[in-house]
C-alpha positions in Angstrom: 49.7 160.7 150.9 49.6 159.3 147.5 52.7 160.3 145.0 52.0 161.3 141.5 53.5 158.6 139.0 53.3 159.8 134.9 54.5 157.5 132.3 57.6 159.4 130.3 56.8 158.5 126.9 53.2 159.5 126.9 54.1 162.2 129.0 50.7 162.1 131.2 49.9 161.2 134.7 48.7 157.5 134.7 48.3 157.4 138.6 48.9 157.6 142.1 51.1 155.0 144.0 49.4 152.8 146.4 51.6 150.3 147.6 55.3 149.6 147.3 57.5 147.0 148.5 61.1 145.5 147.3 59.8 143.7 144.0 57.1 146.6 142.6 54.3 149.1 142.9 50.5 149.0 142.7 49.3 152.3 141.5 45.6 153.4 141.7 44.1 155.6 138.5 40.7 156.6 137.1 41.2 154.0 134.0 42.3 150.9 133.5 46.3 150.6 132.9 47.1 147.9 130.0 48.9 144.4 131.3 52.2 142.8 130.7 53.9 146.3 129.1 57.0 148.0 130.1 56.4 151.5 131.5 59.1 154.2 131.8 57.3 156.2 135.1 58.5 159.2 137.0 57.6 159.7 140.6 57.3 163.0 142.0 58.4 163.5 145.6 57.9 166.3 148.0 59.8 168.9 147.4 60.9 169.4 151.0 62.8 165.6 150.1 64.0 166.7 146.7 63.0 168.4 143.7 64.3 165.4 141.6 61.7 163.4 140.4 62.6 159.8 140.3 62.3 157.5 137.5 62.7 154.0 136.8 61.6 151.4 134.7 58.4 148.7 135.5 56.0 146.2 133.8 52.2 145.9 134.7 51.4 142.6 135.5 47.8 142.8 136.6 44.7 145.5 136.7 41.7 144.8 138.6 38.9 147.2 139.9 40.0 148.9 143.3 37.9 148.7 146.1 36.2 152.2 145.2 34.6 150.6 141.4 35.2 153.9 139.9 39.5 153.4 140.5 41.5 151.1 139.1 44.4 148.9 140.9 47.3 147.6 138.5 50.3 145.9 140.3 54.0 146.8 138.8 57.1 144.7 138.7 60.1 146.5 139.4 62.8 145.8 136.4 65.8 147.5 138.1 65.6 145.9 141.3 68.9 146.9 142.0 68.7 150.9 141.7 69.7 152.0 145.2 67.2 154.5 144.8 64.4 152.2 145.7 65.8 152.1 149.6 64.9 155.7 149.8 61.7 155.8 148.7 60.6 153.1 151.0 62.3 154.8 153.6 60.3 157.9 152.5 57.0 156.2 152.7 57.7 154.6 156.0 58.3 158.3 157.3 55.3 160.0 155.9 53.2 157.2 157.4 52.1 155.4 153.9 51.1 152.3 154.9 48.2 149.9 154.2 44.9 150.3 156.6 
């Protein structure tokens, strides 16, 4: 299951989360993502969770190819760290089953 993440401003979809843990995101996309900029994302969840998307604030730290050449990979640093809302999407991934292979 990989969640659709859209940056706000540009109001487009710049990729599908790949891995999260308590400091940030990696999110996987067709094109390159641009480093060390803050993002204001919105994560959509399934609907039989909420119908709220979530959003929060982030700043790519690193792109690289992903292991299929034609994605990319770009690592996220969570800036509200804090936001209690965090805890429930891990727990959501944990109960869908999204974990690394």
């Amino acid at each position: 299951m990989y969640l659709k993440v859209y940056d706000v401003e540009a109001n487009q979809l710049l990729g599908h989360l790949g891995d999260i843990n308590p400091e940030g995101i990696m999110l996987v996309s067709e094109a390159p993502i641009e480093t060390n900029k803050e993002f204001h994302l919105k994560m959509l969840l399934p609907r039989e969770y909420t119908d709220q998307p979530f959003e929060f604030k982030a700043r790519s730290l690193w792109c690289r190819n992903d292991i299929n050449p034609i994605f990319y990979d770009t690592g996220f640093e969570l800036l509200d760290q804090r936001n209690k809302d965090f805890v429930f999407i891990r727990e959501l991934i944990e109960e869908l089953g999204f974990q690394e292979a």
